[in-house]
C-alpha angles and dihedrals in degrees: 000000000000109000122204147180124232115188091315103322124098119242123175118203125211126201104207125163084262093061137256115346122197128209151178104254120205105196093184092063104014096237123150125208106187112229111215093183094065107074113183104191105257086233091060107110123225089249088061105043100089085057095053088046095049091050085049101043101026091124090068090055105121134174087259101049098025084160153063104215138171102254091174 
């Protein structure tokens, strides 16, 4: 699973062979709620996929968490 950061909230992404699943991701006790309401297109690269976070999620961009990074 591909963890990432979002402006200071951690998402893991999931490449299945139903496409990209999103989900809560709790980093203190590695556990995983799957978010139905976050698609990311089954054609979006990996390479892609913090853009798309940042475009969905730019409002909770803060001077503290200015960015979405791969944390894993």
């Amino acid at each position: 699973m591909l963890i990432y950061d979002v402006f200071g909230r951690f998402l893991g992404v999931k490449k299945t062979p139903d496409g990209w699943q999103v989900f809560r991701a709790d980093m203190a006790e590695r556990k995983f709620s799957r978010l139905y309401d976050i698609i990311i297109p089954d054609d979006m690269t990996e390479a892609e996929i913090p853009g798309w976070l940042g475009d969905i999620f730019h409002e909770a961009a803060s001077e503290l968490h200015p960015d979405v990074k791969r944390v894993e």
